[in-house]
N, CA, C and O of each residue as an XYZ file, in Angstrom:
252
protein
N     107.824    123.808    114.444
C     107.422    123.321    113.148
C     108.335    123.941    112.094
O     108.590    125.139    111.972
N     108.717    123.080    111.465
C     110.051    123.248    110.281
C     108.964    123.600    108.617
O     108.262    122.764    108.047
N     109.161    125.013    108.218
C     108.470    125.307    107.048
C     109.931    125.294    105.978
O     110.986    125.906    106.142
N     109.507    124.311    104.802
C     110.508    124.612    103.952
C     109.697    124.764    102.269
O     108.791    124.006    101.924
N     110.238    125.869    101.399
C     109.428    126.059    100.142
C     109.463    124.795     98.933
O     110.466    124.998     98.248
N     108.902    123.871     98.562
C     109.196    123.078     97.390
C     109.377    123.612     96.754
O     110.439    123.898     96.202
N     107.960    124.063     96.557
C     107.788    124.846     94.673
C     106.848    126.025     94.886
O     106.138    126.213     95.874
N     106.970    126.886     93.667
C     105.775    127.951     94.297
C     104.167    127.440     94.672
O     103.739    126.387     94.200
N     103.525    128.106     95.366
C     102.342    128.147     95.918
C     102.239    126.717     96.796
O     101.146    126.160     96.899
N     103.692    126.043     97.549
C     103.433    125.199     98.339
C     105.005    125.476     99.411
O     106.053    126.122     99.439
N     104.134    124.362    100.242
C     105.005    124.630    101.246
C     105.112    123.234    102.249
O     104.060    122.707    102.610
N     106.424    122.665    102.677
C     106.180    121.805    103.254
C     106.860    122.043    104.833
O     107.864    122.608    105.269
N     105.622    121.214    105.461
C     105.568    121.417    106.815
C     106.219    119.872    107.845
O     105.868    118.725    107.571
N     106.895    120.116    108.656
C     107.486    118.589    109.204
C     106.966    119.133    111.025
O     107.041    120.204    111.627
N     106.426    117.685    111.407
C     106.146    117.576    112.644
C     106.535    116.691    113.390
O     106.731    115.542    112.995
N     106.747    117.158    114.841
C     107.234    115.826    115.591
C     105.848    115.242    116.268
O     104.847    115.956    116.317
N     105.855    113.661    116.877
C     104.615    113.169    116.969
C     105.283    111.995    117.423
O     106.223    111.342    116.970
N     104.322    111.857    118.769
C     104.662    110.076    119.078
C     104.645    109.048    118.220
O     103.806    108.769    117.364
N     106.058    108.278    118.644
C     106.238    106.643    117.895
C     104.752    106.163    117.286
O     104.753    105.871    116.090
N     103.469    106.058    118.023
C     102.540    105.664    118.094
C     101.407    106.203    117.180
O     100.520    105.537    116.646
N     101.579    107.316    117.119
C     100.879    108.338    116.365
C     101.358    107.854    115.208
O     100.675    107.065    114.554
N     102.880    108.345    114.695
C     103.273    107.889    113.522
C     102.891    106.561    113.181
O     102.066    106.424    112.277
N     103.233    105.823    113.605
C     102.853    103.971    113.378
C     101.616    103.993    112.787
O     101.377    103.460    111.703
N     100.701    104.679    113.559
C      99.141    104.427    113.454
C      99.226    104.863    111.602
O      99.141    104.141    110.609
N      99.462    106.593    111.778
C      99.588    107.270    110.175
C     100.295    106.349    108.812
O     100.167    106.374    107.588
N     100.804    105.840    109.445
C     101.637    105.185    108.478
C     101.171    103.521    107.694
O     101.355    103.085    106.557
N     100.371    102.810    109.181
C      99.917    102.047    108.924
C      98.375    102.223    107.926
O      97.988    101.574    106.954
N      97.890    103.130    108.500
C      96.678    103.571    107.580
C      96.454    103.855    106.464
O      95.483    103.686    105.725
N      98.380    104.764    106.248
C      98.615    105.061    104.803
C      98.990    103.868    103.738
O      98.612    103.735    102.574
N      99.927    102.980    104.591
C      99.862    102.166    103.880
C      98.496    100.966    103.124
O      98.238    100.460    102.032
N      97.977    100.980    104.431
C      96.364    100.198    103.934
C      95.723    100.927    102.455
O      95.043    100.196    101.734
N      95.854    101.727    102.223
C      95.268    102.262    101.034
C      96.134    103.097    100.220
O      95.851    104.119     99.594
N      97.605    102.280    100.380
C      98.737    102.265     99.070
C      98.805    104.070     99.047
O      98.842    104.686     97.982
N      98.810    104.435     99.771
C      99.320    105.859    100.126
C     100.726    105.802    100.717
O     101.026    104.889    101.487
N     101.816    106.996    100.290
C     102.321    107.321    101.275
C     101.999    108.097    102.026
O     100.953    108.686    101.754
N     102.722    108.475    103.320
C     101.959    108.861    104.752
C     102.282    110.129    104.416
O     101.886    110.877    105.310
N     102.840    110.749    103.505
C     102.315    112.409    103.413
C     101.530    113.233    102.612
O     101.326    114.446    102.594
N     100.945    111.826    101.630
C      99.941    112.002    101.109
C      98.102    111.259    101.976
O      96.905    111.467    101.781
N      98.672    110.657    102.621
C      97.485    110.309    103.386
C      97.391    111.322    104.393
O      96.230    111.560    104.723
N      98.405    112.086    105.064
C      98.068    112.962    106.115
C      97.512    114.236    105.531
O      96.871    115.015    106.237
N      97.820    114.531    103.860
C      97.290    115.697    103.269
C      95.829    115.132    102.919
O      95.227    116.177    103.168
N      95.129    114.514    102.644
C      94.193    113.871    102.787
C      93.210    114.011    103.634
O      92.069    114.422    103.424
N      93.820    113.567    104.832
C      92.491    114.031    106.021
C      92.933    114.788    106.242
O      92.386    114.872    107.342
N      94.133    116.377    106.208
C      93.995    117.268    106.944
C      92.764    118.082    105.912
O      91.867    118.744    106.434
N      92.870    117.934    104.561
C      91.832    118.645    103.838
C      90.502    118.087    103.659
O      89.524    118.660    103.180
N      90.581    116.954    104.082
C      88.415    116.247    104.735
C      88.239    116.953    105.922
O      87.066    117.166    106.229
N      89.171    117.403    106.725
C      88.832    118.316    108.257
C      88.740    119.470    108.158
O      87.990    120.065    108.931
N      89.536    120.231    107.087
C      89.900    121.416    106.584
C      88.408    121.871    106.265
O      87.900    122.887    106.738
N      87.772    120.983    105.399
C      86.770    121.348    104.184
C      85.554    121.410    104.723
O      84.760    122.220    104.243
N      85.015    120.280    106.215
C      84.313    120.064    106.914
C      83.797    121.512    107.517
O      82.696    122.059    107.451
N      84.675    121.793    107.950
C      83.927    122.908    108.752
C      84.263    123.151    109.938
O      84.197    124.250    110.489
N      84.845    121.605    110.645
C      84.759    121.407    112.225
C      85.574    122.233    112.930
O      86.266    122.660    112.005
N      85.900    122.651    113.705
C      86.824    123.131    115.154
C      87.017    121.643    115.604
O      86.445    120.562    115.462
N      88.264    122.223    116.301
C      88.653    120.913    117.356
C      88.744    121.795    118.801
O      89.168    122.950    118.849
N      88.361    121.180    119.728
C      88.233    121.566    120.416
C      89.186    120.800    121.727
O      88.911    119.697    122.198
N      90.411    121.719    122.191
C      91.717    120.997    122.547
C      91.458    121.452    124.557
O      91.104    122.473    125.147
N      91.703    120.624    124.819
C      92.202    120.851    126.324
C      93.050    119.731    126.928
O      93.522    118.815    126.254
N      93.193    119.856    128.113
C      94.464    118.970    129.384
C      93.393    117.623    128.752
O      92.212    117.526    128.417
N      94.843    116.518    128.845
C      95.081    115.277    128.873
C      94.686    115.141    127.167
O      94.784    113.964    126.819
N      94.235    116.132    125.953
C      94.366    115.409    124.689
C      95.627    114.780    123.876
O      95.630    114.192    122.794
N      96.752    115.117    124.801
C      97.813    114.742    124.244
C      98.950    115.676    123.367
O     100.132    115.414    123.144
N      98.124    116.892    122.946
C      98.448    117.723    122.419
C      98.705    119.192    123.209
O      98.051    119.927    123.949
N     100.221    119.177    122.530
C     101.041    120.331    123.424
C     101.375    121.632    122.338
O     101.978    122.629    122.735
């Protein structure tokens, strides 16, 4: 994961992610006139704020 500083008190983060994954993000973002790095800041802070754990093991896709 690539951390680079914008501006103070932020920070931007770049990820790699299946063709598919992206498509999906992108398509979603676009449905509601977002761009996709403002739609992905979006739900990471509705998940953030929630409370939840994720709870990761074999075959979620995630390495």
């Amino acid at each position: 994961m690539a951390k680079k500083v914008v501006e103070k008190n932020t920070k931007t983060i770049g990820i790699n992610m299946s063709n598919t994954m992206a498509d999906e993000l992108e398509r979603r973002a676009e449905s509601m006139h977002l761009s996709t790095s403002k739609y992905c800041k979006v739900i990471l802070a509705e998940w953030i704020s929630s409370g939840k754990t994720l709870t990761l093991s074999e075959g979620t896709g995630v390495k």
